[in-house]
Each structure stands twice: as C-alpha cells, then as structure tokens.
VOLUM-18371 format. One record per residue: residue number from 0; residue in three letters; x, y, z of N, C-alpha, C, CB in turn. Coordinates in steps of 0.2 Angstrom, whole numbers, plus 2048, in hexadecimal, padded with zeros to 3 digits. Glycine has a CB too. Example, Ala and Ser with C-alpha at 12.3 -4.5 7.8 and 13.67 -1.06 7.14 Angstrom:
+-----+------+-----+-----+-----+------+------+------+-----+-----+-----+------+------+------+
! seq ! type ! n.x ! n.y ! n.z ! ca.x ! ca.y ! ca.z ! c.x ! c.y ! c.z ! cb.x ! cb.y ! cb.z !
+-----+------+-----+-----+-----+------+------+------+-----+-----+-----+------+------+------+
!   0 !  Ala ! 842 ! 7E4 ! 827 !  83E !  7EA !  827 ! 842 ! 7F0 ! 827 !  839 !  7EA !  82D !
!   1 !  Ser ! 840 ! 7F5 ! 823 !  844 !  7FB !  824 ! 840 ! 800 ! 827 !  846 !  7FD !  81D !
+-----+------+-----+-----+-----+------+------+------+-----+-----+-----+------+------+------+
This chain:
+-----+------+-----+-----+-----+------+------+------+-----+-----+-----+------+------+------+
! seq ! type ! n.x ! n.y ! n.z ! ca.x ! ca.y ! ca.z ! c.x ! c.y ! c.z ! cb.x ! cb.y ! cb.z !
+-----+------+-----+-----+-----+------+------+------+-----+-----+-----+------+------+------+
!   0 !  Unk ! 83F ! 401 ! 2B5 !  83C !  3FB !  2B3 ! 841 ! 3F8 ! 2AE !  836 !  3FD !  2AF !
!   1 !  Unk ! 841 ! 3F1 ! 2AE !  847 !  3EE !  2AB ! 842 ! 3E8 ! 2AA !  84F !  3ED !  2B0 !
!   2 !  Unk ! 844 ! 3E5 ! 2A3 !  842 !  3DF !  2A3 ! 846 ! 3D8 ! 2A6 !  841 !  3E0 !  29D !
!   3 !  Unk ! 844 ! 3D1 ! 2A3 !  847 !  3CC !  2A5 ! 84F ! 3CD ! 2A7 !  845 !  3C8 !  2A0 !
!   4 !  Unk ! 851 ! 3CC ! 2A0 !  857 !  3CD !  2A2 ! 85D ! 3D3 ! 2A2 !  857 !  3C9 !  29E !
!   5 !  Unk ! 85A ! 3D7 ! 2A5 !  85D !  3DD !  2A8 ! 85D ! 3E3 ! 2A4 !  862 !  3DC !  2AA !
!   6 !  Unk ! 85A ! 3E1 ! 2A0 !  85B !  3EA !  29B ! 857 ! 3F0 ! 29C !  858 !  3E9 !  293 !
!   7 !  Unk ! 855 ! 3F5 ! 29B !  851 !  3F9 !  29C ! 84E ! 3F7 ! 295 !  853 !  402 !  29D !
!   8 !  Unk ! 845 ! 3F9 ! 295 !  840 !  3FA !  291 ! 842 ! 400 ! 28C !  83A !  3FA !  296 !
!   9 !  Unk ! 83F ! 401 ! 287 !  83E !  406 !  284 ! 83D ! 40F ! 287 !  838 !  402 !  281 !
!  10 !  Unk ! 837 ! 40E ! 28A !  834 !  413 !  290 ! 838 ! 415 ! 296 !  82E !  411 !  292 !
!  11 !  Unk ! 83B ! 410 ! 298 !  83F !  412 !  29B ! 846 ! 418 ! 29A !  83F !  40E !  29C !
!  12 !  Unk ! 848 ! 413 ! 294 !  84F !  415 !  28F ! 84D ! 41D ! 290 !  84F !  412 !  286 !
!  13 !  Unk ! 846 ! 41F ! 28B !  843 !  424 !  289 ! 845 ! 427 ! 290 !  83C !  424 !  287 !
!  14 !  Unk ! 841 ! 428 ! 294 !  841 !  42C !  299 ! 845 ! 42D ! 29D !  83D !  42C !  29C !
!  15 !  Unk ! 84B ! 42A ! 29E !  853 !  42A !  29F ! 856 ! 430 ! 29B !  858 !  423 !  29D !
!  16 !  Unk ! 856 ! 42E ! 291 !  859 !  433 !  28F ! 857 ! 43A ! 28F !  85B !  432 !  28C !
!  17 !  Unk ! 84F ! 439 ! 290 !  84D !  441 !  291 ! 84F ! 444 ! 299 !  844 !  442 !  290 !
!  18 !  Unk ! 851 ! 43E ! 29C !  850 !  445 !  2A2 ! 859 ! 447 ! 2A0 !  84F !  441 !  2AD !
!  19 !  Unk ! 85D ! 443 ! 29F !  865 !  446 !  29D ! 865 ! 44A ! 29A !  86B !  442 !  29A !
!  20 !  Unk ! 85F ! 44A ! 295 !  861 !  451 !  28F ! 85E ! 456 ! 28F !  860 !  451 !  289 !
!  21 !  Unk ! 859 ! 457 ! 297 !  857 !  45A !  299 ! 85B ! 460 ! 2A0 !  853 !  456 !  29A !
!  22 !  Unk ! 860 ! 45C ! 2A2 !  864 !  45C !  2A7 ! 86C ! 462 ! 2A3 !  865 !  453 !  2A8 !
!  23 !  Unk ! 86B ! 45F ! 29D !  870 !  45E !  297 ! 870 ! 466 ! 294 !  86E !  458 !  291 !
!  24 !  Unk ! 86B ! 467 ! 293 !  869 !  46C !  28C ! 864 ! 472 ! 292 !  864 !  467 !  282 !
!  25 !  Unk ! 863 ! 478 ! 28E !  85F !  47E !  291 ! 859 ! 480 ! 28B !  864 !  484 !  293 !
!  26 !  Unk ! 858 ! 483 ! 28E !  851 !  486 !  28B ! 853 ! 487 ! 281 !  850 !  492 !  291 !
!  27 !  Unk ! 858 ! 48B ! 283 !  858 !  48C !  27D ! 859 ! 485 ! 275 !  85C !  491 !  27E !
!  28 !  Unk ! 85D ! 482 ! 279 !  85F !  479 !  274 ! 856 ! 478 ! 275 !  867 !  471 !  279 !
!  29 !  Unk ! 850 ! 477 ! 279 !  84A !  474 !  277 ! 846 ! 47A ! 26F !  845 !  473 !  280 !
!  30 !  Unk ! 847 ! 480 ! 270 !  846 !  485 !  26D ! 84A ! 485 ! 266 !  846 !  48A !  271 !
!  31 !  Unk ! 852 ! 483 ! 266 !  853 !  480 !  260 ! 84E ! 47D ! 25C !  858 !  47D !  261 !
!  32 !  Unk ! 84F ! 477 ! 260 !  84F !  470 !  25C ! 847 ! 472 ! 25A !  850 !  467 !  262 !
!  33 !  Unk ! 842 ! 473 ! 25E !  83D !  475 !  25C ! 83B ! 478 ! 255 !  83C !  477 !  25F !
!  34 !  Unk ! 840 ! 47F ! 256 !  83D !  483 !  250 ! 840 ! 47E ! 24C !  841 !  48C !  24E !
!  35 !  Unk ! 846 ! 47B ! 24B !  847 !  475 !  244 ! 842 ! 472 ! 243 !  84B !  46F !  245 !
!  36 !  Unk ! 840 ! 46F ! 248 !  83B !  469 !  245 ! 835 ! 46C ! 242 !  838 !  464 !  24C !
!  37 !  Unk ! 833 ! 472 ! 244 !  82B !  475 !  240 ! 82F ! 478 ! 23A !  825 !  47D !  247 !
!  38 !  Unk ! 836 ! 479 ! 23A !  836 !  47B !  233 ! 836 ! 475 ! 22D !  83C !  480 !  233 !
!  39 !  Unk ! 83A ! 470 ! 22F !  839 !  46A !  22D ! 830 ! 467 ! 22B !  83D !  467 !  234 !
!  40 !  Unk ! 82F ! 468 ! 231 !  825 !  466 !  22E ! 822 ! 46A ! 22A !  81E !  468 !  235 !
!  41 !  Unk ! 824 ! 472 ! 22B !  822 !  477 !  226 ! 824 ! 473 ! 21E !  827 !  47F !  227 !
!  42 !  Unk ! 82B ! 472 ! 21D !  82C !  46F !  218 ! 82B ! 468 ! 214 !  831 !  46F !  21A !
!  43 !  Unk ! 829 ! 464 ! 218 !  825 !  45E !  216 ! 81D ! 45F ! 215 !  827 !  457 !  21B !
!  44 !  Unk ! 81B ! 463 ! 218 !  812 !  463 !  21A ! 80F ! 468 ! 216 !  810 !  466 !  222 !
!  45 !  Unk ! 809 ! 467 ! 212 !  806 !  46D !  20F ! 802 ! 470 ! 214 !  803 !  46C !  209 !
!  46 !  Unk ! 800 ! 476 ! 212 !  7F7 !  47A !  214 ! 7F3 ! 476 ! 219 !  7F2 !  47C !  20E !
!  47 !  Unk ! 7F2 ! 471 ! 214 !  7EC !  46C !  216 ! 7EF ! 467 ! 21C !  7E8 !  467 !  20D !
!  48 !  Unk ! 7F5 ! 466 ! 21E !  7F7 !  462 !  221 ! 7F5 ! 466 ! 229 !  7FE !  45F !  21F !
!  49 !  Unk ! 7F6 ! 46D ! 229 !  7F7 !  472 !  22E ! 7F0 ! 472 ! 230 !  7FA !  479 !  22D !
!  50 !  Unk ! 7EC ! 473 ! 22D !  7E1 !  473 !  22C ! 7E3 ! 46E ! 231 !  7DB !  470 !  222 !
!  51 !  Unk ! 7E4 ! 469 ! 22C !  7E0 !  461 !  230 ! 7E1 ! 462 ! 237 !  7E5 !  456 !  22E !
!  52 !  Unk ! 7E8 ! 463 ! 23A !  7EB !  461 !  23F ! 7E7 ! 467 ! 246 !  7F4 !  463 !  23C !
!  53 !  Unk ! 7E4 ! 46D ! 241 !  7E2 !  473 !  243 ! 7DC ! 46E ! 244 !  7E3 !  479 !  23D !
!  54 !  Unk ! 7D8 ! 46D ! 241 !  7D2 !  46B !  243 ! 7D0 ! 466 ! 247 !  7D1 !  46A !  23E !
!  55 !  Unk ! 7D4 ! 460 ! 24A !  7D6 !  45C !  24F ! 7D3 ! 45F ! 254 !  7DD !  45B !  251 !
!  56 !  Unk ! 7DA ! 464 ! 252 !  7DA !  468 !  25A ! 7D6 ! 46C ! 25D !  7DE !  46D !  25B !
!  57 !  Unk ! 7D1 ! 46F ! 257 !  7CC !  471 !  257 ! 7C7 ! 46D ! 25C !  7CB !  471 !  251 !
!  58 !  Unk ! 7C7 ! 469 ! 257 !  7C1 !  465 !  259 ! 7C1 ! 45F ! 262 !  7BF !  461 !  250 !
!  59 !  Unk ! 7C9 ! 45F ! 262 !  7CA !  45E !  269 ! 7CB ! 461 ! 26F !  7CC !  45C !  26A !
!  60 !  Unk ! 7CA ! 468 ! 26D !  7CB !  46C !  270 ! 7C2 ! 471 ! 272 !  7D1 !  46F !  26B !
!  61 !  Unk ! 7BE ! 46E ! 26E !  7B6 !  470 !  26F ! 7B5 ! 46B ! 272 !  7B1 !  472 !  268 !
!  62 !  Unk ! 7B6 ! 464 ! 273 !  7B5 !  45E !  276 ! 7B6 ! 460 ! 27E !  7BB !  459 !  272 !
!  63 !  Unk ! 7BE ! 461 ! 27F !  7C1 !  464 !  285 ! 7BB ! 468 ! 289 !  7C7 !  469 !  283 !
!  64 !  Unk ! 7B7 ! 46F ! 285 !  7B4 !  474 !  287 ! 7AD ! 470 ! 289 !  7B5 !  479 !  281 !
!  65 !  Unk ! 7AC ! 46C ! 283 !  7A3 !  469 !  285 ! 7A2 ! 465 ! 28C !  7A1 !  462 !  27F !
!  66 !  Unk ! 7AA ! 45F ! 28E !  7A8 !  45F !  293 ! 7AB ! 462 ! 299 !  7A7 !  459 !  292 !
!  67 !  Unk ! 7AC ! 46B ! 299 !  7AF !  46A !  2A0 ! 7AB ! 46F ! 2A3 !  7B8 !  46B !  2A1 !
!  68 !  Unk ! 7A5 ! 46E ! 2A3 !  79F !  471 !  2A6 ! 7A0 ! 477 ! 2A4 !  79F !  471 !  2AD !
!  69 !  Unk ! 7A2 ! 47A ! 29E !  7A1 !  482 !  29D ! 79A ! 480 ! 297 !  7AA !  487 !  298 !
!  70 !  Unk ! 795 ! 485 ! 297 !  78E !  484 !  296 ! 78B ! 489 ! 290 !  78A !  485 !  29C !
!  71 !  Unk ! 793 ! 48D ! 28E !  791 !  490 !  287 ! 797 ! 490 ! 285 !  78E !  497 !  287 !
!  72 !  Unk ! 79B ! 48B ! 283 !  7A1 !  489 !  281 ! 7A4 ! 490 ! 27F !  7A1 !  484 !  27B !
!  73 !  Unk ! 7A5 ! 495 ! 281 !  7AA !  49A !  27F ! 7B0 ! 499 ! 281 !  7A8 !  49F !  282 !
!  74 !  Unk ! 7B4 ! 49C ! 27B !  7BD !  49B !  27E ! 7C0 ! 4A2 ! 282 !  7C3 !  49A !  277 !
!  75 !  Unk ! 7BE ! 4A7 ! 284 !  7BF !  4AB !  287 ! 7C4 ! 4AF ! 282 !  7C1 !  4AA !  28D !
!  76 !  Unk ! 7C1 ! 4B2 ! 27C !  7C5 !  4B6 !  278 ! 7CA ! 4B3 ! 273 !  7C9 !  4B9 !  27C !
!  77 !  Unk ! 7CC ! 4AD ! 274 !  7D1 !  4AB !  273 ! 7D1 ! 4A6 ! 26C !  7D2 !  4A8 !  279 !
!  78 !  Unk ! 7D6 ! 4A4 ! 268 !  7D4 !  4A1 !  261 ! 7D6 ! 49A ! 262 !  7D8 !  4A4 !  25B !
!  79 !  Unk ! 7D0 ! 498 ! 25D !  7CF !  48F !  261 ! 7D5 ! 48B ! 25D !  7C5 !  48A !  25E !
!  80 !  Unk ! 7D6 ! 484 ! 262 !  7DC !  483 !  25B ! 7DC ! 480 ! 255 !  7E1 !  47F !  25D !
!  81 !  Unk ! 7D6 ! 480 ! 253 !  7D3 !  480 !  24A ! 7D6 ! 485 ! 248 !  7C9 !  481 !  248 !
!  82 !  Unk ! 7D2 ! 48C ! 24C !  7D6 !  493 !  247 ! 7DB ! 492 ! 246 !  7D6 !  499 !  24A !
!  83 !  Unk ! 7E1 ! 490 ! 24B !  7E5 !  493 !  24C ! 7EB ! 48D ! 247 !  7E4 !  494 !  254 !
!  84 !  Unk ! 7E9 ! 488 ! 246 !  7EA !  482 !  242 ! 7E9 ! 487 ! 23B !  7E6 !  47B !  243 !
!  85 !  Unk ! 7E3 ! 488 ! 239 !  7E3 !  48A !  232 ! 7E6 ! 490 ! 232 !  7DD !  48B !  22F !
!  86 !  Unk ! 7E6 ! 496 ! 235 !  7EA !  49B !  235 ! 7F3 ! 499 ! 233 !  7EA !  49E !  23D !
!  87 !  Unk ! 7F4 ! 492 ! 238 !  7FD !  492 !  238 ! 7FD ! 48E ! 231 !  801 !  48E !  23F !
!  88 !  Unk ! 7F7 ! 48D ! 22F !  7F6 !  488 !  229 ! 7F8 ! 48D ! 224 !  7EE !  484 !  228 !
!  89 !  Unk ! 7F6 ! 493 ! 223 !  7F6 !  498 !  21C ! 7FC ! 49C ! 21E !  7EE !  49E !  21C !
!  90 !  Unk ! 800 ! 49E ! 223 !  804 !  4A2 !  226 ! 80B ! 49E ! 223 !  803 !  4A2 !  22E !
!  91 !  Unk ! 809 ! 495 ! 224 !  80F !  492 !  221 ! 811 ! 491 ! 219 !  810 !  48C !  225 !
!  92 !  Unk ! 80C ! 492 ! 218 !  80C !  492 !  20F ! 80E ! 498 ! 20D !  805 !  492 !  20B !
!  93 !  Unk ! 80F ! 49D ! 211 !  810 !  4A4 !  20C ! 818 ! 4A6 ! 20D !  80B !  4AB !  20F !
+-----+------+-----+-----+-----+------+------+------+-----+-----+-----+------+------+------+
C-alpha cells in the first residue's frame, strides 16, 4: 500500500520492519527485549497498576467464557487472568 505520491503508509512501514527483524533476530533477541521491557514496567508501575491490568483481563477473559457456549463458566483448573494479574501484582512488589 502506498500512498499518492509513492510512499509507503505508516502500517505498512510497520509490517516491512517486523518482518526484517523477524527474519533478522531469533528466539532468543524477542525473549531479551521482552524480559527488558517488563523489567522496565516493573519499574515505572506500582501493585495497583498490575491489579487493574489483572482485572481487565479478568473480567475479559469471563466475557470470552460467557459467550462461547460453555454453561458453567469453569476454567478447567486453571488461574483466571484477574488472579493471575494480582498474583504478578504482589510477586512484583516484593
């Protein structure tokens, strides 16, 4: 996609340079950069910022469940991503 006068768009740009640095880099450079960046969030974000974020998820994540025909919303064992938000919420404060 290119606009009028022959440039690429924004989105485009984007998804040009993800495929190169996708092409570019392995498993381990996305697992870098990653652990940076959540240590970096850890560092700007308190408790309560991990809750909220936790609770979203939560709560779009019981949304997800209400409508995909399951009839006793169970998660099969598993910890919803509310819990799992407040859990990483108290885990990253300590």
């Amino acid at each position: 996609m290119t606009n009028n006068n022959g440039k690429m768009n924004r989105e485009e740009a984007g998804r040009k340079g993800g495929e190169t640095t996708a092409k570019n880099h392995d498993k381990e450079f996305y697992q870098e950069i990653g652990q940076k960046g959540g240590e970096a969030t850890s560092e700007n974000h308190d408790k309560e910022f991990y809750q909220e974020i936790g609770e979203k998820g939560g709560e779009a994540r019981a949304n997800q469940r209400d409508g995909d025909g399951s009839s006793d919303g169970s998660s099969n064992g598993k910890m919803s991503r509310e819990e799992a938000g407040l859990n990483g919420g108290e885990k990253s404060r300590r």
